[in-house]
N, C-alpha and C positions, 0 to 999 in steps of 0.2 A: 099676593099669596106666596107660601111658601112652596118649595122643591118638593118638601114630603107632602104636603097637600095633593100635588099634583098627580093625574088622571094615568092609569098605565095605557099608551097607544095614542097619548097626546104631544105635541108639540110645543114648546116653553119658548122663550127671550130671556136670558137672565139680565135682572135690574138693578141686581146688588149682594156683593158676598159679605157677609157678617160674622165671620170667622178668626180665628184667631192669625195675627199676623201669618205664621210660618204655615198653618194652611191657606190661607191667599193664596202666597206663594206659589206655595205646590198646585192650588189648582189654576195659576194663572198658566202656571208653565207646562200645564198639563191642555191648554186652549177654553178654560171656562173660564172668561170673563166677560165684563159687561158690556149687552147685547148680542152675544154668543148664542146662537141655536142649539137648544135642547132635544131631544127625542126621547118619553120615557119608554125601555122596554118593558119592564118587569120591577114588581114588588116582590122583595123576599119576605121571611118570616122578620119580625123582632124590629122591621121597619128599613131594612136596608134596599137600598133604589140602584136597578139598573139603567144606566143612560147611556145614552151615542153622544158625543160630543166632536165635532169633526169628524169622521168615520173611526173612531176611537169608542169604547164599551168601557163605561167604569162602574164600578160600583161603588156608589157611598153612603155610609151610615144613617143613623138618625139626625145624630147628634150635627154632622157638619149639610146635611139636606133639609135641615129647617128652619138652618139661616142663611140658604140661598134664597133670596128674594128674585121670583119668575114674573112673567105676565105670559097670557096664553096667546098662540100666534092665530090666525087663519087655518092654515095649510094642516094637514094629515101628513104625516110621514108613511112612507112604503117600505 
């Protein structure tokens, strides 16, 4: 599944970025990459996703969260 698919108050694994080279990048450098623990907080309007990533809060669009490739974990985040 994908990032925008995913559940607000759920906890992800990322499996795969599909993005274009220079955003890898940036969100390699930012700590999301593969196998990286997810936490989603929040949906905004128009599709844009709040995530924890590391104790780090990002928000990212439609466009670059529904070609991160998740799976869902176990655990519940606090």
């Amino acid at each position: 599944m994908t990032l925008y698919e995913a559940k607000k108050g759920a906890r992800y694994c990322v499996s795969g970025l599909y993005v274009e080279p220079q955003i890898t990048r940036r969100l390699q450098a930012l700590g999301l990459n593969d196998g990286t623990i997810v936490d989603v907080l929040n949906r905004k309007k128009r599709g844009a996703l709040i995530i924890k990533v590391r104790g780090t809060r990002l928000a990212l669009g439609k466009h670059i969260s529904s070609n991160i490739e998740v799976r869902e974990t176990e655990a519940k985040y606090e």
